[in-house]
C-alpha positions as CSV (number, residue, x, y, z in Angstrom):
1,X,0.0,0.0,0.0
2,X,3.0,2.4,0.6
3,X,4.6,1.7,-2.6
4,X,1.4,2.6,-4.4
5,X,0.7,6.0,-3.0
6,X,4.7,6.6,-3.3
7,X,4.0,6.3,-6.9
8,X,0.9,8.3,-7.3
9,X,2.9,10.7,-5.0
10,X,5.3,10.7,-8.0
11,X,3.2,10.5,-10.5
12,X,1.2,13.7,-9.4
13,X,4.7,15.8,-8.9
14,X,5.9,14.8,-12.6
15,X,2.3,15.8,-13.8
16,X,2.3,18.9,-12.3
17,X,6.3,19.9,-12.6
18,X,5.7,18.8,-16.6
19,X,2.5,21.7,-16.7
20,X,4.0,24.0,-15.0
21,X,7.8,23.6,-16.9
22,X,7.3,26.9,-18.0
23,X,7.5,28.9,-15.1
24,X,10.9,29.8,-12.8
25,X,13.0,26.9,-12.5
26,X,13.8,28.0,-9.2
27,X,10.2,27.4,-8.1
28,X,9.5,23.7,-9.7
29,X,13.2,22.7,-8.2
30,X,11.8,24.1,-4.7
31,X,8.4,22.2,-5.0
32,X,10.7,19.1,-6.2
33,X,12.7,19.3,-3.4
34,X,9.8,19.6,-0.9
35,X,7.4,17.2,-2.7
36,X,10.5,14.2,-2.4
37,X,11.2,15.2,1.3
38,X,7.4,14.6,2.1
39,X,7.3,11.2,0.4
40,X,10.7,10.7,2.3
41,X,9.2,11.4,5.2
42,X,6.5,9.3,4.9
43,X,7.8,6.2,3.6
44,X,10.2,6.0,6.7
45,X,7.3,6.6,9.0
46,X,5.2,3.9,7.4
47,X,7.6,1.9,5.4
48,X,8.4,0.0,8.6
């Protein structure tokens, strides 16, 4: 179950990075960056 919302986690942040590739690099590389330390996070609180 973990490994499946690790990839729709994923999934979603490609989506939205690839829609939004337009705007400041600076921004998609910060919501990047925060979006893999959530699912980070997450999978070491409930990958156990």
């Amino acid at each position: 179950m973990t490994n499946l919302v690790i990839t729709i986690g994923l999934i979603t942040v490609a989506a939205v990075l690839f829609r939004t590739r337009l705007t400041s690099s600076l921004t998609s590389s910060l919501f990047l960056a925060t979006a893999v330390y959530g699912l980070s996070c997450f999978s070491v609180h409930f990958g156990h």
